[in-house]
C-alpha positions as CSV (number, residue, x, y, z in Angstrom):
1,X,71.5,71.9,19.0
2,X,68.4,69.7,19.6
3,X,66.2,69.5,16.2
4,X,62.4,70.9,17.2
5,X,59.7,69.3,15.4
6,X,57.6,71.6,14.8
7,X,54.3,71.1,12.4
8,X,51.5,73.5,11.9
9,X,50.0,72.0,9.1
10,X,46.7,70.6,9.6
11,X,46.4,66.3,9.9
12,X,45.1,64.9,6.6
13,X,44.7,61.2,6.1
14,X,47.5,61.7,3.2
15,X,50.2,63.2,5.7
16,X,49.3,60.6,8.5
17,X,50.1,57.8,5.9
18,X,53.4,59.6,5.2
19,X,54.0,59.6,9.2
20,X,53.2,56.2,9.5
21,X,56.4,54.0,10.3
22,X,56.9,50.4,8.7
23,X,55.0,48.7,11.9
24,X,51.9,50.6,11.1
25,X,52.7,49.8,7.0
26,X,52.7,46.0,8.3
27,X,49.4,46.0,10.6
28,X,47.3,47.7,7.7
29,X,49.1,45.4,5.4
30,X,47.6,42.5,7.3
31,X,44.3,44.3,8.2
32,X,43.4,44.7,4.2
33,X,44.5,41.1,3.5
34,X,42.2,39.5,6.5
35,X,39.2,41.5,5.8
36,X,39.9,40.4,1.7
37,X,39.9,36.9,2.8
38,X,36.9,37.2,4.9
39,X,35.2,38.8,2.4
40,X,35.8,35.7,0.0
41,X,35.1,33.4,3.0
42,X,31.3,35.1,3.0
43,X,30.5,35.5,-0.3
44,X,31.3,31.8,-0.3
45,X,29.5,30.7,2.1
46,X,26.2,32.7,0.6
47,X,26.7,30.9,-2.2
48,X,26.1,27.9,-0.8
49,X,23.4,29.3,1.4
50,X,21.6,29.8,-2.2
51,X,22.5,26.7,-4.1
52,X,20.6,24.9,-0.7
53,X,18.0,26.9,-0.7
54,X,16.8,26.6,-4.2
55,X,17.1,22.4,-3.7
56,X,15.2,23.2,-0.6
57,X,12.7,25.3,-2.5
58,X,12.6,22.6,-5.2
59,X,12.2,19.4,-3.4
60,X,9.2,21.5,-1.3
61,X,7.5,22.1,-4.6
62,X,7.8,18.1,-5.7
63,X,6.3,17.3,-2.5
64,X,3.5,20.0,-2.5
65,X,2.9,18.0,-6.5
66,X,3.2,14.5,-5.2
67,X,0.2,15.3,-2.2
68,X,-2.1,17.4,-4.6
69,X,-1.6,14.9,-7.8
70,X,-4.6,12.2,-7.4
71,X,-4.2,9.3,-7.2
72,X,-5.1,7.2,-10.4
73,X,-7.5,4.6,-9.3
74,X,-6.8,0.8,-11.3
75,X,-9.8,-0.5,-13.1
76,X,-9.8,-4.3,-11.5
77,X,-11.9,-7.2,-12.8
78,X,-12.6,-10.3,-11.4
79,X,-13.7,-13.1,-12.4
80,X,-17.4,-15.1,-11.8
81,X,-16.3,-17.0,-8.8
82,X,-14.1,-14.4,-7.5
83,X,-17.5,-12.4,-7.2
84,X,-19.3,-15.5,-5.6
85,X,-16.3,-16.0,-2.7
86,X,-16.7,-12.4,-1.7
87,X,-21.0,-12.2,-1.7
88,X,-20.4,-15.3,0.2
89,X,-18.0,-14.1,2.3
90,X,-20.3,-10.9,2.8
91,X,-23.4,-12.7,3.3
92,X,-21.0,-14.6,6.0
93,X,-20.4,-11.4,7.8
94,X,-23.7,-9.5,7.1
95,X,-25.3,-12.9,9.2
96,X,-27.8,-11.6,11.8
97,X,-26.1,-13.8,14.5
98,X,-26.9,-11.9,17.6
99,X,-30.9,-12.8,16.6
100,X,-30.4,-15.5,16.1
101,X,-28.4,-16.9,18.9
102,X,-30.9,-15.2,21.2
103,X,-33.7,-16.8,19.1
104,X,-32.6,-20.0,19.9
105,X,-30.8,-19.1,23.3
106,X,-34.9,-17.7,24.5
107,X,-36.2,-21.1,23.0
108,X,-33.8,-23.7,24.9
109,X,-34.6,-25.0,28.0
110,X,-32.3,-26.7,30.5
111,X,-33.6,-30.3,29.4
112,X,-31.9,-29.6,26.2
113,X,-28.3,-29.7,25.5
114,X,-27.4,-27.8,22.6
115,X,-24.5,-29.4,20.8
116,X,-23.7,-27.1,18.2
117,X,-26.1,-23.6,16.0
118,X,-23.8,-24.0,12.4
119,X,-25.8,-20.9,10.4
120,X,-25.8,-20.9,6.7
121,X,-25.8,-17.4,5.7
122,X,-26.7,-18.5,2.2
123,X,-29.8,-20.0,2.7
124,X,-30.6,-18.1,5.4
125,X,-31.0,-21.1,8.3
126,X,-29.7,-22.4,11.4
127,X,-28.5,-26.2,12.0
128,X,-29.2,-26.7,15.4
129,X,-27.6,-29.9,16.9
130,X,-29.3,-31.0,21.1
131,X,-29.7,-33.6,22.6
132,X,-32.5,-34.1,24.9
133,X,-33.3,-37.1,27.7
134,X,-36.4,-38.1,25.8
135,X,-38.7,-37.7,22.4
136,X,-41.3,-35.6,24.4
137,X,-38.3,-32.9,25.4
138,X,-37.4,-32.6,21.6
139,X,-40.9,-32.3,20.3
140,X,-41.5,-29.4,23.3
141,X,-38.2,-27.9,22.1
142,X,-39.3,-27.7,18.1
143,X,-42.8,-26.6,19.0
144,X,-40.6,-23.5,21.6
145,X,-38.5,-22.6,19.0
146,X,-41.3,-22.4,16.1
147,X,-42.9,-19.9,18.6
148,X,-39.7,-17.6,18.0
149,X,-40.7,-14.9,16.2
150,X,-37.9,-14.3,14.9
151,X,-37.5,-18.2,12.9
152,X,-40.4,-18.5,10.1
153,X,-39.7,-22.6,10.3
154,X,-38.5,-25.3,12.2
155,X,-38.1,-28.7,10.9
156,X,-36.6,-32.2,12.2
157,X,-33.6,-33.3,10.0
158,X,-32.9,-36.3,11.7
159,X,-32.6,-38.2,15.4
160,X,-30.9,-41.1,16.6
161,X,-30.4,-42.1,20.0
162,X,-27.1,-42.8,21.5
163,X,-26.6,-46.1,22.2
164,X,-22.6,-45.4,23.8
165,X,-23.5,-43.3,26.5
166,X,-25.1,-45.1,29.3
167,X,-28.3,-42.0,29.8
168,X,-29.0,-43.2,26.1
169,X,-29.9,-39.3,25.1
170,X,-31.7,-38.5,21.9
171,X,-29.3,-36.6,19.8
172,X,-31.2,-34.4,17.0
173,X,-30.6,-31.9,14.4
174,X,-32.9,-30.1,13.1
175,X,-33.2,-26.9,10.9
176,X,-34.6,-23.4,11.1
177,X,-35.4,-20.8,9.1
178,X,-34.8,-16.7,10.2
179,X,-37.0,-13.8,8.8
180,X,-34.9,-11.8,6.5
181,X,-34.3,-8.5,7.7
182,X,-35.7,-5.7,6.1
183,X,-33.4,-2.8,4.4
């Protein structure tokens, strides 16, 4: 006769393990041990997650310290002519140039061929080098540019007449003053 399993008692976790043939002994073998090692593997890895983070959180802070520390400003002294380079050099770029260009610009007229303006920011002139075909152009040319309201003075420096060019013109430099400007 056939053996009849028969089993009326009710299924309890213990008695299933007690069922359980050596295949299913293996698979939760294998199932404990993978879910061990990924348990390792994670708590790992979060490990590492909080070592970065803290550098992360540290080098933030440095930062946030470097922008809000001032900056510590270097006490700097120069020297006499140190001071006189850079007035000049100020005085240079502080020159009212645009008044006085159209100063003299207003003042020239086509008879008159103006060689070169070289301002002197120091003493607060102009030297204006022209040449002109004759004396009476370069004495009409002063007497415009005196009425300039913007020059205070105009004086002859010095003329000569150029004997190498064949129009023999009368080359002259002379000087001008400018009205200071007001603060």
């Amino acid at each position: 006769m056939k053996r009849i399993a028969i089993d009326f008692a009710p299924q309890t976790p213990s008695r299933a393990l007690y069922q359980a043939g050596p295949l299913a002994w293996l698979g939760m073998l294998v199932g404990i041990s993978l879910g061990i090692a990924a348990a390792f593997h994670t708590h790992s890895k979060l490990d590492a997650i909080a070592v970065q983070d803290t550098a992360l959180r540290r080098a933030q802070l440095a930062i946030t310290q470097r922008q809000n520390k001032q900056p510590v400003a270097k006490l700097v002294t120069i020297t006499d002519d140190q001071a006189t380079a850079v007035n000049t050099a100020i005085a240079q770029l502080n020159l009212p140039w645009r008044d006085v260009f159209n100063a003299v610009e207003a003042a020239t007229p086509k008879s008159i061929a103006l060689v070169s303006l070289q301002p002197d920011a120091k003493r607060g002139l102009v030297t204006i080098v022209a040449e002109a075909k004759s004396s009476d152009d370069m004495i009409g040319y002063i007497e415009q540019l005196k009425q300039q309201p913007f020059l205070t003075s105009v004086w002859l420096a010095k003329h000569e007449v150029n004997e190498q060019d064949p129009n023999k013109p009368l080359r002259f430099q002379l000087d001008a003053q400018w009205r200071a400007s007001s603060p």
